[in-house]
N, C-alpha and C positions, 0 to 999 in steps of 0.2 A: 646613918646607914642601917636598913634593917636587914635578919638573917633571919634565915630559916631553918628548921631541922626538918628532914625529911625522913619518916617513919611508914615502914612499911607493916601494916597489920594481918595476920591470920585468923581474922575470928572465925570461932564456930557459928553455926546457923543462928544459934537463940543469940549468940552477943550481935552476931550481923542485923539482927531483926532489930534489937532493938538500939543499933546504932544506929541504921537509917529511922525511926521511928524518933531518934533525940535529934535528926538532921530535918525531920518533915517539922517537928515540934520548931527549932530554930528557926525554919526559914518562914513558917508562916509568924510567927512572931514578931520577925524582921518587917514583916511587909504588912502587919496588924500596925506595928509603930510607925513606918511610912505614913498609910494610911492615917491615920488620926493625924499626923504632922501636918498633909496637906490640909484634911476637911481644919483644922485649928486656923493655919495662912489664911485660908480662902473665908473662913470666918471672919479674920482681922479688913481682910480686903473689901468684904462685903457692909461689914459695919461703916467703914471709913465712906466708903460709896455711900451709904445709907447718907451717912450724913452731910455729905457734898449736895446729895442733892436736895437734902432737908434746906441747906442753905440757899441756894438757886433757888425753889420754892417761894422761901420769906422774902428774898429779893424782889421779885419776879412779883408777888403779891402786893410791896411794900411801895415799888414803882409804879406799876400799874392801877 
């Protein structure tokens, strides 16, 4: 089970500033590691492909 503590903050301007600026820094980060996670998959998937049809090729060559 998980729990949470809920805190409520009063920052002044400069800490507000730069809390949101460690929340912009976080979220692109988050979605920089998405990113690379897909193009990585889609790398694995394209290779594989690559090679399915390397195979179909030699067949397709070896038949004919």
């Amino acid at each position: 089970m998980y729990k949470a503590v809920v805190i409520r903050l009063f920052p002044t301007k400069s800490q507000a500033k730069l809390l949101w600026q460690n929340i912009g820094i976080a979220r692109w980060t988050w979605n920089w590691g998405l990113e690379e996670n897909v193009r990585h998959r889609f790398a694995l998937v394209l290779k594989k492909f690559e090679s399915i049809i390397r195979i179909v090729f030699i067949l397709k060559k070896s038949a004919g």
